[in-house]
N, C-alpha and C positions, 0 to 999 in steps of 0.2 A: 307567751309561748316562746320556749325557744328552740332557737334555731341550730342547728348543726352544718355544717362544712364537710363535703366530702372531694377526699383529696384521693391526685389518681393513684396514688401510695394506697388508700384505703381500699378502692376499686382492683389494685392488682392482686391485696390479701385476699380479698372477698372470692375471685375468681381461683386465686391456687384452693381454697378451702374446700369450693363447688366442686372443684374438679376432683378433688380428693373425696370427698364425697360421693361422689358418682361412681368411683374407681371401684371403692369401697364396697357400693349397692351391685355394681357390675360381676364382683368377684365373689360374691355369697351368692348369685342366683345361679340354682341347678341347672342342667344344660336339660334340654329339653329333649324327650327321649320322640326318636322318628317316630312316625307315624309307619303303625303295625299292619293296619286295615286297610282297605278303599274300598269307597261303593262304586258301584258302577258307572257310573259319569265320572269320576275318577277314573277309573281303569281306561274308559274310551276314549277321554281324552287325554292321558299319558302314550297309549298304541294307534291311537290316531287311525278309531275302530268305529266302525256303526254299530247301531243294536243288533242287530239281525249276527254280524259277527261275532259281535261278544256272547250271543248264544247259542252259535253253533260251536265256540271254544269248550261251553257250559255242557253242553248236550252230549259230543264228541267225550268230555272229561280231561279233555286236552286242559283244561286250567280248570282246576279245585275251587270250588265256592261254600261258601256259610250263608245259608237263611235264616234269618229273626225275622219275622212277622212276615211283611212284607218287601223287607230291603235284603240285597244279596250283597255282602261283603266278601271281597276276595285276602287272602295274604299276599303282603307285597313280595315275601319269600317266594311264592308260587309263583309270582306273575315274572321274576327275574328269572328264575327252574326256566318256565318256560320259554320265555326268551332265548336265552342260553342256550339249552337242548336244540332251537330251531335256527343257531345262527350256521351261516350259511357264507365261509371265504369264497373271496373270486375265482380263487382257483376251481373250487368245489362246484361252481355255480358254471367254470369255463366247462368241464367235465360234461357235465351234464347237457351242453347245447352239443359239444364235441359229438355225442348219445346219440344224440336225435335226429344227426343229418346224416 
């Protein structure tokens, strides 16, 4: 049997080839489209929500949901709307305690 010798000349080819190689694989994969949907344990732990409030969000209509069988998927479009619509500056928020006394 014989024997081969590898020298770190051979080891630095090998390595630029890999890398170019990878580069290669890196640069033809589609970029990966966000996620459109979330279910519901998705949704409650991104708003850092109980059940009971993710469905009086549901109930109220205050956030728009989709039913397939048994799983309710929300759009992450909606769920930002919603967000959005209920942000609330400090100023906005000094106001309002100003109100109250």
């Amino acid at each position: 049997m014989a024997s081969s010798i590898i020298t770190p000349e051979d080891l630095e080819i090998f390595k630029l080839e890999l890398l170019e190689e990878i580069r290669k694989m890196l640069s033809q994969r589609q970029p990966t489209e966000p996620q459109r949907w979330l279910k519901s344990n998705d949704v409650k732990r991104l708003l850092t929500i109980s059940t009971g409030t993710l469905q009086q969000l549901r109930k109220k209509g205050t956030l728009p949901f989709s039913r397939l069988g048994s799983t309710i998927f929300y759009n992450v479009e909606d769920v930002d709307k919603m967000l959005l619509e209920r942000k609330q500056t400090t100023l906005t928020l000094f106001k309002k305690a100003v109100r109250k006394h």
